[in-house]
C-alpha positions in Angstrom: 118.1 92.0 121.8 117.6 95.9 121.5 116.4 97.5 118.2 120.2 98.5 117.3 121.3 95.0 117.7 118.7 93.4 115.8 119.9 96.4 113.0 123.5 95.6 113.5 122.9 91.7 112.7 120.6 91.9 109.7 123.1 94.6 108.3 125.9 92.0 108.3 123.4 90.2 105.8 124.5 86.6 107.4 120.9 86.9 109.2 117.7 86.7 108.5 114.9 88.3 110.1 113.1 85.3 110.2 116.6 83.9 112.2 116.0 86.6 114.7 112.5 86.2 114.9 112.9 82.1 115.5 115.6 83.4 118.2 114.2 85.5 120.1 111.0 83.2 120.3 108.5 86.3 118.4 107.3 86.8 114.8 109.0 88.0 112.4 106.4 91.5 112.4 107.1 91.7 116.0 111.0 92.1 114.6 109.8 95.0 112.2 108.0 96.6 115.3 111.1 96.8 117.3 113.1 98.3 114.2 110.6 100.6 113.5 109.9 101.4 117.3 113.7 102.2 117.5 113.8 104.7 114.9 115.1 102.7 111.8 113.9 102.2 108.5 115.0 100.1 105.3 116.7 102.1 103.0 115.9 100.0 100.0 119.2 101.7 97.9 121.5 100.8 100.1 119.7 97.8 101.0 120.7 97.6 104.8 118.5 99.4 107.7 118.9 103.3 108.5 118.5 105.2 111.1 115.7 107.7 110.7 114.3 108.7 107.1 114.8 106.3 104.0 116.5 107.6 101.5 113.5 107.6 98.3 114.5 107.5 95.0 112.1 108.9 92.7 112.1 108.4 89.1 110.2 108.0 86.2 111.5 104.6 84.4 110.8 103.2 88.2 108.0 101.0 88.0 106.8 98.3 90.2 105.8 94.8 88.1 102.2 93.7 89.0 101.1 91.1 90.8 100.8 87.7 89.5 97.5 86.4 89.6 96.7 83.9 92.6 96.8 80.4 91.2 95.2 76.8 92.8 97.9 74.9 94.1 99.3 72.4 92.0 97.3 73.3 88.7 98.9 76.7 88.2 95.5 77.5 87.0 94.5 81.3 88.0 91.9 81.5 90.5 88.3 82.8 90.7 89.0 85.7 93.0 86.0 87.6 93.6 86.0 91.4 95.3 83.5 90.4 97.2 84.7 87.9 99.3 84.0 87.9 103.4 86.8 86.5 104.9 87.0 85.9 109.0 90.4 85.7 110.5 91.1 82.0 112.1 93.8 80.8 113.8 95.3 77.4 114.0 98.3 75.5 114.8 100.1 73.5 111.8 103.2 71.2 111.7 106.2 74.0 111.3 107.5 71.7 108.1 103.6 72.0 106.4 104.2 75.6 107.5 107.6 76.3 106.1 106.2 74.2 102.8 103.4 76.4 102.3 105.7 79.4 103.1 107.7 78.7 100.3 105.2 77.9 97.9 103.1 80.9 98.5 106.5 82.9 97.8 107.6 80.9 95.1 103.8 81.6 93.1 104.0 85.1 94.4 100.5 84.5 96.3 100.3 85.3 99.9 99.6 82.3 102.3 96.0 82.6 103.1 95.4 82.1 99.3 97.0 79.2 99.1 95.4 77.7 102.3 92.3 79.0 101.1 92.5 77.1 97.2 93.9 74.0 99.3 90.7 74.0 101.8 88.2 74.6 98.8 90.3 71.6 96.7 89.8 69.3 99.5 86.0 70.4 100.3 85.0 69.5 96.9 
């Protein structure tokens, strides 16, 4: 699948790009390099993909919310995130359903995935 055709199907908005991604056998930020390498960007009005420049709507009453504050797993206590935190990049295979769980969860508490991993792996350390 070329750039346009990858545009074409998530435009239809039956598709994921996740779908595509699991398709074609790549990740889904390998899908957002081809996009981007073929000259298209998300126009976030018109929520489809462009081709060239984004339309950008600038206003004042446009604000984003904050981010929710990480939470432990299961507690929905917030985390002891600290700035100052060393963190080394490992990688690892897991079962695609623990995957797709934690994938969901991470979304669901608006945390990103290493978070999650990472207050699961101190939980079971203690």
């Amino acid at each position: 699948m070329n750039a346009q055709e990858i545009v074409d199907t998530l435009n239809k908005g039956n598709v994921r790009r996740q779908d595509i991604a699991e398709l074609m056998e790549v990740s889904p930020n390998t899908i957002t390099r081809i996009i981007a390498a073929g000259g298209f960007k998300y126009d976030n009005s018109a929520k489809k993909y462009v081709f060239g420049e984004a339309k950008k709507e600038t206003t004042n009453q446009q604000k984003s919310e904050p981010r929710k504050q990480p939470t432990n797993p299961g507690t929905q206590e917030p985390t002891q995130e600290t700035t100052n935190v060393y963190r080394k990049r490992a990688s690892f295979d897991l079962d695609r359903e623990l995957l797709k769980e934690y994938k969901i969860r991470a979304a669901q508490a608006d945390i990103k995935i290493y978070e999650l991993v990472e207050a699961a792996l101190k939980e079971y350390i203690k």
